[in-house]
N, C-alpha and C positions, 0 to 999 in steps of 0.2 A: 762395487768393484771398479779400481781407476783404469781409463783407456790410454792407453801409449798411442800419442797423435805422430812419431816421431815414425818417419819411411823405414818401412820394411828392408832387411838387407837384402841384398841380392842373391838370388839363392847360389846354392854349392854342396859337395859331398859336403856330408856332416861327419865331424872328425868323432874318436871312439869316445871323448866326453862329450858333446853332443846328444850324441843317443841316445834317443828316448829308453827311459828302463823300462825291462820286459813285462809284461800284461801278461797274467794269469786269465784265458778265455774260458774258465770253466774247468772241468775234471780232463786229465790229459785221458791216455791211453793204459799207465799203469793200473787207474781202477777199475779199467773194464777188466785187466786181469785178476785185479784183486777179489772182484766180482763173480770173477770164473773160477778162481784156485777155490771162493768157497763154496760154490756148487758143486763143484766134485766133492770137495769133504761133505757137504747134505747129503748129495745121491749116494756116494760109496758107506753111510756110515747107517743104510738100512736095512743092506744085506749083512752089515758085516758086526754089527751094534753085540756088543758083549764077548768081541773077541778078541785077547790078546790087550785084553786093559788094565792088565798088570795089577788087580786090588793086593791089599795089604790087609789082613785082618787085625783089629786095634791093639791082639795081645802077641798076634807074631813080628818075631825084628828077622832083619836078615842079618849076613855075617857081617859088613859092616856098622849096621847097627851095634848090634854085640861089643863089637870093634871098640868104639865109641862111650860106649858104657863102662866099658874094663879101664876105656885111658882114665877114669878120674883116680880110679883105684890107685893105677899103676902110677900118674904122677902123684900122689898123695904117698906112696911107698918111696920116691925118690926126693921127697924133698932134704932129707936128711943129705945126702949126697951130692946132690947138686945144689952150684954157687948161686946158679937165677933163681931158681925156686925160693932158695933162705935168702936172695935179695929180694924178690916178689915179698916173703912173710914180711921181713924188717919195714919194708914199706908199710903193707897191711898196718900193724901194728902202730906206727908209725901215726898213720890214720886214722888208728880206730882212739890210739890214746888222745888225738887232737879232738874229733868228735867226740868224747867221754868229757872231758874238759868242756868245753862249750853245754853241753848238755846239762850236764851239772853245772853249769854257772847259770844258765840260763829256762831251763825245760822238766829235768829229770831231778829226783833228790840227791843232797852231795851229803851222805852218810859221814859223821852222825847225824845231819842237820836233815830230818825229815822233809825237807822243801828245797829248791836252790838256790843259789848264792843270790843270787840277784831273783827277787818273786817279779809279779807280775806288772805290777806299779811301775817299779826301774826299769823294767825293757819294754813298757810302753812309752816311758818318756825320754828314754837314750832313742828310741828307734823314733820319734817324733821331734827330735831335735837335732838326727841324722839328717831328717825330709827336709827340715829348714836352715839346713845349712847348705843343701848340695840343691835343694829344688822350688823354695819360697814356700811361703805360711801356708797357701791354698794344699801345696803338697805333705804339708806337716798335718795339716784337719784332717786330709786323708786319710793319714799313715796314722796316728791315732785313734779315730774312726774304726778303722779295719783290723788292727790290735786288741781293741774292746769289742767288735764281734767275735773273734777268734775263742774270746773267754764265754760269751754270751752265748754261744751257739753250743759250746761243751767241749771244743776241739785244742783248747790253749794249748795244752801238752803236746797233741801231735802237729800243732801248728808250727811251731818252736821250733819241732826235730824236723820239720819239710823244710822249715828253713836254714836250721845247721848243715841239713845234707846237700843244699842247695847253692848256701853261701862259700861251701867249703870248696864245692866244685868249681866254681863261679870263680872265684879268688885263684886257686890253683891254673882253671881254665886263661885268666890275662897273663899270670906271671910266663906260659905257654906260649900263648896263642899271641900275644902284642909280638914279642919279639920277632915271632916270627912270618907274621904279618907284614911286622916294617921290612923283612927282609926280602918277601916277594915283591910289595913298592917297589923297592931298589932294585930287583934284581930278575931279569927277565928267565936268566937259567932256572933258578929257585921256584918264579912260578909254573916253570914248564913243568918241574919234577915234581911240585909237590901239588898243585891242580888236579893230576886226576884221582890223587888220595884222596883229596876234601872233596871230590865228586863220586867217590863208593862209600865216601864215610855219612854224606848226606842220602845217598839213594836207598841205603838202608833203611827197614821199618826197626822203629826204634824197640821191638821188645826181641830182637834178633840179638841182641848186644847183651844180653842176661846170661843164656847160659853158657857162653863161653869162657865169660870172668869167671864163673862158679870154679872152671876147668882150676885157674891159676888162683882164686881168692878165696877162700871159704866165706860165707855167706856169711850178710851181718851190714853193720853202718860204712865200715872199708871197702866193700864189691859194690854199695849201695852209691855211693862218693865217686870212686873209679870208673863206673858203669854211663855216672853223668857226666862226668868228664869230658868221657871219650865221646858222648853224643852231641853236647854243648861247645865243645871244642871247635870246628870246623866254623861255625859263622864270626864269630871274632877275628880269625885269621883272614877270612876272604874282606869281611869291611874293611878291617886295618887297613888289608893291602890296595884295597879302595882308597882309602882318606889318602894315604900317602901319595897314589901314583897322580890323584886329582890335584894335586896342589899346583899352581901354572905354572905351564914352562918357563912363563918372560921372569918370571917371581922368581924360576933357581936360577937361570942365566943370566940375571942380575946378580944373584947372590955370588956364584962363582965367580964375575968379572971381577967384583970387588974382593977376590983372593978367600974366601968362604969354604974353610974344609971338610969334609964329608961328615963327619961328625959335629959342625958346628951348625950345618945344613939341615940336619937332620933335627937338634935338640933347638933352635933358635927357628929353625922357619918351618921345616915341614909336619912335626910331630901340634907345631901351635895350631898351625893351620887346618891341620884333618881333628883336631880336637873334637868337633862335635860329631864329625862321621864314626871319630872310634868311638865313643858314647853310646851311638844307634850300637855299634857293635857288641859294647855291652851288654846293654838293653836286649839283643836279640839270645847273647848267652844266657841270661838270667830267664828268658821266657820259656828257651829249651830246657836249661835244666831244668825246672821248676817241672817243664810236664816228664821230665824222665826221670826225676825223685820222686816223683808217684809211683809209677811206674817198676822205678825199684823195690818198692815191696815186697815183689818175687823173689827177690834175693834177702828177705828180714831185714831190709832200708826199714831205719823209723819213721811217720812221718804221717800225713792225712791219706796214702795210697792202703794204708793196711785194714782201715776202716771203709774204705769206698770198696776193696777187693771183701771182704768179707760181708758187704753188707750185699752185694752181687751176689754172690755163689749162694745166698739165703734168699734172693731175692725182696727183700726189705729197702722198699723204693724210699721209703723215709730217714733210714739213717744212712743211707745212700746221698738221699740230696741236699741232707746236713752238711754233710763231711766236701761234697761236689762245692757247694755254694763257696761252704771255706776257701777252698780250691779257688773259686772264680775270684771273689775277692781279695784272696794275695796275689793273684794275675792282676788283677785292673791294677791294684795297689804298685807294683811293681812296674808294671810297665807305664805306667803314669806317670811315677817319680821319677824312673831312668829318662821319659821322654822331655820330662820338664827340667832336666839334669843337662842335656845334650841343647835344649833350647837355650838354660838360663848361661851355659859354657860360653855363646859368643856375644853375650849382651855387654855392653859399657855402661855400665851404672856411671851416676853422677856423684861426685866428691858428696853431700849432702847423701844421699843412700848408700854410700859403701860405710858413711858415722854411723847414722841409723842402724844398719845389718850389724854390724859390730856391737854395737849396744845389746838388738834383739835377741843377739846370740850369745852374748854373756850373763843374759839375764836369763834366756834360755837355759844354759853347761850348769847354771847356779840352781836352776829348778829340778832339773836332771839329777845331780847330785844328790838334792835332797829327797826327793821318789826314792832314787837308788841307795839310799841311807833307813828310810821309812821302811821299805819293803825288808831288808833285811831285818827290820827288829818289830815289824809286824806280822804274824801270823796270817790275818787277812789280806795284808800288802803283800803277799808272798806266792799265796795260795789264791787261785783268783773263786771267787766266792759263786755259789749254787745260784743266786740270786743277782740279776735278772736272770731269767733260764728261758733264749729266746728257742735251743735248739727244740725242746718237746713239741713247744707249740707248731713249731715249721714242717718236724719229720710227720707230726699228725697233719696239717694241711698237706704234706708231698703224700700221702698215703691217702688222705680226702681223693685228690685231685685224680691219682692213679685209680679208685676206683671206682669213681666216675664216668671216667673214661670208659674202664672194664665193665660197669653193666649200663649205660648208657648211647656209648659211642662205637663199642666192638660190635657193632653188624658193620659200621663203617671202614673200622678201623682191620677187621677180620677182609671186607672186601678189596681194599686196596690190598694187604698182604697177599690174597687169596691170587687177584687178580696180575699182578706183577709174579707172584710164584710161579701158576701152573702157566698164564702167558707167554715167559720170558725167561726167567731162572730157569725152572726145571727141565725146558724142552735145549737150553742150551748148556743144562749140565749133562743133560744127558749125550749132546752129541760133543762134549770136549772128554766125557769121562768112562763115557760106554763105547767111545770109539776106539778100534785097533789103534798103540802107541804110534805106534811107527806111519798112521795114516795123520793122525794128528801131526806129530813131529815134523812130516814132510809138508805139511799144511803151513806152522808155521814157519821152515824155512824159507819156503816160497812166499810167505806174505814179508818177512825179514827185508827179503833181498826186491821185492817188489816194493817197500813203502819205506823204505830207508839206504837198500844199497847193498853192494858186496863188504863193506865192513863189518854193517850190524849181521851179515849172516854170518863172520867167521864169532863174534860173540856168542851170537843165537845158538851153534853147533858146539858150543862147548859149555854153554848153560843148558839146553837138552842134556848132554853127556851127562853133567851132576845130578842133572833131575834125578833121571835113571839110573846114577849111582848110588842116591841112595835108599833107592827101594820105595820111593813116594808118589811114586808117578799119579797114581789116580788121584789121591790125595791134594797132588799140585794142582791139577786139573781141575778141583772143585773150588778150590782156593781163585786159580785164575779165574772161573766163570761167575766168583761172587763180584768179584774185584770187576772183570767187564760191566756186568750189570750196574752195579754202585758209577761205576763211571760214567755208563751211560745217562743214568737218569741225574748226576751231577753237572753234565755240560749241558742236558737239554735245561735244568734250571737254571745255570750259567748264562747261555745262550738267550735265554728268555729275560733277565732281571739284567745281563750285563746291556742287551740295548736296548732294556729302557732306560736306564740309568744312563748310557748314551747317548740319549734324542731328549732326555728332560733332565736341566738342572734341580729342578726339583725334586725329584725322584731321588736323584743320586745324593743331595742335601739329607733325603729321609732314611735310605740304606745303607749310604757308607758308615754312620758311625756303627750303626747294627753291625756291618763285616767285621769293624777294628775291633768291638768287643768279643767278637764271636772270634780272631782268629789269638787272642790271650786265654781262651779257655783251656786245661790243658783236655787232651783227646780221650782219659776216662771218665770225663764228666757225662762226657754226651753219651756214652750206653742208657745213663740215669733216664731220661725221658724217655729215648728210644722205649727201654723195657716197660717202662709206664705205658706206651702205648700199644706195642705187638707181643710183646711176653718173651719169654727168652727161647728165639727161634734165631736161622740162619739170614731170616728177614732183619732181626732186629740191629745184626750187624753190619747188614748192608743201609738202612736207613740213618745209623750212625755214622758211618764213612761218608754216606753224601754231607750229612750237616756239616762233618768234619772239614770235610773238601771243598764246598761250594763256595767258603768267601773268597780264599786262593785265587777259585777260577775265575767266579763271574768279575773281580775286580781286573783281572787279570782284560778278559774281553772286552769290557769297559774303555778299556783302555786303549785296547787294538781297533775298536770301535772309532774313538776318539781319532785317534793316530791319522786314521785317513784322509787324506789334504782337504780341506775345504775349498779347495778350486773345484775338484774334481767332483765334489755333493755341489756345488752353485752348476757347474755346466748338465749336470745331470738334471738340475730342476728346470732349468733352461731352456731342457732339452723337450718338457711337457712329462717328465716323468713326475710319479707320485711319492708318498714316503716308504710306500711296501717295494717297490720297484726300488729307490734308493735303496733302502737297506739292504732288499735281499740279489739286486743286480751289479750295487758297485760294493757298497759297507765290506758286507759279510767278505764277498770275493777277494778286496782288495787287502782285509785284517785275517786270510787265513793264515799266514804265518803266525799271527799272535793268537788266533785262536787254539792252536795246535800246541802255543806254548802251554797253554790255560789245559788243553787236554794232555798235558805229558806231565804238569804239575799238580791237576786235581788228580791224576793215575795214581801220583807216588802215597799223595794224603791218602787217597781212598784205600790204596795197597798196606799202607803202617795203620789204618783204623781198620778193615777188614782181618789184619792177624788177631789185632787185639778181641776184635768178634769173639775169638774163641775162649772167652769167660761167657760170655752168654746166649751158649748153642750156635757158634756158628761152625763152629767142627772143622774138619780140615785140619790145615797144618798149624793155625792158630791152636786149635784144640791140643795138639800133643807136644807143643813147646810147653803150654800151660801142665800139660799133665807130666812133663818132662821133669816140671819142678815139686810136684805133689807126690810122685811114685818113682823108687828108686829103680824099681825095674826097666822105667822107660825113657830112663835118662836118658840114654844113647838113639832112643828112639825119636826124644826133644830135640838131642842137638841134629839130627839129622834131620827134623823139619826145619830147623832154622838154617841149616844150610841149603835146603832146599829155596826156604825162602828170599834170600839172599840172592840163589841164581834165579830165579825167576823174578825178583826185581830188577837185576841188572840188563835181563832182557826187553822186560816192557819196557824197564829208561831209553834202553842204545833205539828202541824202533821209535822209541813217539819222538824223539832227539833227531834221528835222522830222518824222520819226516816232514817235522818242522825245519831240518837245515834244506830241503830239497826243494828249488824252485822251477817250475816247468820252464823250456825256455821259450821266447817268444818266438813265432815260426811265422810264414807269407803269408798264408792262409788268410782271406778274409774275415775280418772280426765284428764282435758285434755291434749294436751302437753302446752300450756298456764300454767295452773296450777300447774302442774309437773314443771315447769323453776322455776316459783316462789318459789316453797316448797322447791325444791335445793339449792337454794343460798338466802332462808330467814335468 
């Protein structure tokens, strides 16, 4: 560290930039309260346990339920009549005839021709001559590669349609989401008004968005398309308007000086410039759809989700982890080629490699064509062949391996469920679900307005109201107590693995790449292990949700870890302090704003993989969206959990939001020697 030999100024008030920034000494005052609001809910909730807890029995609805069930009727009676509706269908159809198309060109038979236009041969070497045009050769062995597992494993056909319903979305999603990307860049009004859509359209768990398309779409490859859309949609727009607004100011105010009109601004210098950021933003569309084309299932989406759902609800862990792997590998696949797309976008090839590429790729279109020629007048080029048949052999090793586990490791594996259940789960379901509402409710608006503020309480007070509007109240309650749990034990692994990963490059050399594959998987893979290991309980979907959630976070910490100045860890060592003292007296202290970030983003993952739980016993309101779509009686019963779900995610957001926006302020008070390091070398 270099010393300044040069005289000290002479001292003087310090003006308001000056000022050292404020020093977090620790837990203010609000948590002593938070501490207190919830020993009153412990002590008042043992006299009062089982009263006024509002249960719902699973075949009773109330009157808005009912409600809710009759509208599908009643708009299915009004489409005739109304002009949105029969503009809703024309679209449907619309879609469904572009999907039908595609399908039969590529996946499904095109009648009379028992096979499709194009077999399997052609759309492995169109789709491998796409990689080596947009992403270089390494991304073409890939995308080859993972085409001929797709056939290998048994999954060709549905692999095909997860991709039609995927591409379809994706494609529709930029024609969307560019434009109107570039127009928040531009436009500060634009992002004010359309910011807090794209922040209820992400806070949402993605199997919330099912059954309300059902309302306006009939089920099928069109609601399946739509469903992604609308879920995919939101991050292409927010990076757009990233790339755009990033581009330097002296870059446009040059441009301008020399007379540069707003559209020539735009198509000449700023659209070039943010090129590889809109890229990522593709990249991040194609990763969401991909996991909510699974996902669509629910709605009879074709695709690899109808075989992972089926092979769940039978519990058949082997053609579960067939169909999951497929899964993982059009993730890596995809986001590999998108990444190496967004990389190869700002490179300058040399006159000598852009002949070359030209060559490679018209020798390529010329091989392409001839596959794509082959397979039409070949039978086996068409039809991808039984032989190699890797999926048998894998779904019997996923079925080895699970029960294995099951009669070898389940004393283990039974005690940590055992021990987390009756420890932690059940004694804090019981006091969010057996307590009077109205003592809960008051609980959490006092915790709202204590650990975020008078805003998140006027949110809080009007998402209780829907809670309680629609009759789910205890239901929510169990939901919410899985979701705390899952969260808890995701930050404590966060927390743990984010610094080490922060105090050793090595470390973090050995688990980052593990996070970046792990956050392309889409989120029904991981039930697949989970069940392999605890059986389909309520446990099973909390241990899913943390997997789900933990690269998020701990990267997340990592990085808040990271963040804190290294003057301030040298004065501290300085100081005769140790490394446990650093971490847990300045680190931890100085990165709680970011760790708070990491806890309000692992909430939301663990909250979209907690609903999904309910395919494999984890009940609640997960349970009866699911059952929403399986029995016509409790439709109305579905969509009134997923409204439920919806305001209870918007509450956990607005608190961990404005808890993380809340900084104590710094007061006279004597501080520590902690705090004194920091205030010296802020």
């Amino acid at each position: 560290m270099s010393v300044d030999t040069t005289a000290p100024a002479p001292p003087g008030p310090a003006t308001k930039e000056q000022q050292p920034p404020p020093v977090d000494d620790g837990p203010d005052r609000r948590w002593w309260f938070v501490a207190g609001v919830l020993a009153i809910l412990v002590v008042l909730s043992f006299p009062l346990r089982g009263v006024a807890t509002l249960p719902l029995a699973r075949s009773d609805l109330t009157d808005f339920q009912t409600w809710l069930g009759e509208l599908s009727d009643k708009l299915e009676n009004a489409r005739d009549s109304s002009a949105i509706l029969r503009g809703l269908d024309k679209i449907s159809t619309v879609i469904e005839n572009v999907a039908v198309f595609l399908q039969e060109l590529i996946s499904q038979p095109a009648f009379p021709r028992p096979v499709p236009e194009i077999g399997w041969l052609g759309v492995l070497a169109v789709a491998t001559w796409i990689a080596l045009a947009v992403a270089g050769w390494r991304m073409a062995v890939l995308t080859g590669v993972s085409f001929a597992l797709f056939g290998m494993l048994g999954y060709w056909t549905d692999s095909m349609d997860t991709l039609v319903v995927t591409f379809m979305a994706v494609a529709i999603c930029l024609v969307i989401g560019i434009p109107i990307g570039i127009w928040m860049g531009r436009s500060s009004r634009a992002t004010a008004v359309i910011t807090p859509v794209l922040d209820g359209l992400q806070t949402l768990p993605s199997f919330v968005y099912l059954l309300p398309i059902t309302l306006f779409f009939s089920i099928g490859v069109a609601a399946a398309v739509i469903v992604t859309l609308i879920y995919a949609l939101p991050p292409v727009i927010r990076i757009t308007a990233h790339g755009i607004r990033s581009v330097s100011t002296e870059t446009i105010e040059a441009m301008q000086s020399a007379g540069t009109s707003r559209s020539q601004m735009l198509r000449k210098v700023q659209l070039p410039m943010a090129r590889r950021t809109i890229i990522v933003g593709v990249n991040q569309t194609i990763m969401a759809a991909l996991s909510m084309a699974t996902i669509a299932a629910f709605v009879d989406g074709p695709g690899l989700g109808k075989p992972v759902i089926k092979a769940l609800e039978s519990l058949d862990v082997g053609r579960a982890a067939t169909a999951g792997l497929c899964l993982v590998i059009m993730a890596i696949m995809l986001d590999r080629v998108t990444t190496a797309a967004s990389e190869r976008s700002v490179a300058i090839p040399t006159d000598r490699a852009k002949r070359t590429r030209v060559i490679v790729l018209a020798v390529g279109a010329v091989v392409a064509v001839a596959c794509v020629i082959l397979s039409r007048r070949q039978l086996n080029l068409a039809e991808f062949p039984d032989k190699p048949d890797l999926g048998t052999p894998f779904a019997k090793l996923a079925d080895n391996v699970s029960s294995f586990f099951t009669d070898n490791l389940s004393g283990l594996t039974n005690g940590i469920k055992d021990a987390l259940t009756y420890g932690l789960l059940n004694p804090l379901q019981t006091l969010l679900a057996q307590s009077p509402w109205w003592l809960v409710a008051a609980t959490l608006l006092a915790l709202s307005v204590l650990i975020s503020g008078i805003r998140s309480l006027l949110t809080s007070i009007v998402c209780i109201g829907v809670l309680l509007g629609t009759g789910l109240w205890q239901d929510s309650m169990v939901t919410l107590t899985m979701t705390l749990v899952a969260t808890i034990l995701t930050m404590v692994l966060a927390l743990v693995l984010g610094v080490w990963m922060a105090q050793s490059r090595a470390v973090d050399l050995s688990i980052r790449p593990i996070l970046d594959a792990a956050q392309v998987v889409p989120p029904f893979v991981y039930l697949v292990p989970a069940i392999a290991l605890f059986g389909a309980t309520r446990f099973t979907a909390i241990v899913a949700a943390m997997v789900y959630a933990s690269p998020v976070a701990i990267k997340l910490v990592c990085d808040a870890i990271r963040g804190v100045s290294p003057t301030v860890v040298e004065a501290a060592q300085s100081a005769g302090s140790n490394r446990w003292q650093i971490i847990t007296k300045v680190q931890l202290p100085m990165a709680r704003k970011g760790i708070a970030l990491a806890t309000n983003q692992g909430m939301l993952y663990v909250f979209s993989m907690v609903v999904i739980g309910g395919l494999v016993g984890a009940g609640a309101l997960g349970y009866l969206v699911v059952a929403g779509f399986s029995q016509n009686e409790l439709y109305g019963k579905g969509l009134a959990a997923g409204i439920a779900i919806v305001a209870l995610a918007i509450m956990l957001d607005r608190m961990a939001q404005g808890s993380s926006a809340r900084r104590k302020p710094a007061g006279n008070k004597s501080r520590s020697k902690w705090a004194r390091i920091s205030q010296l070398v802020g």
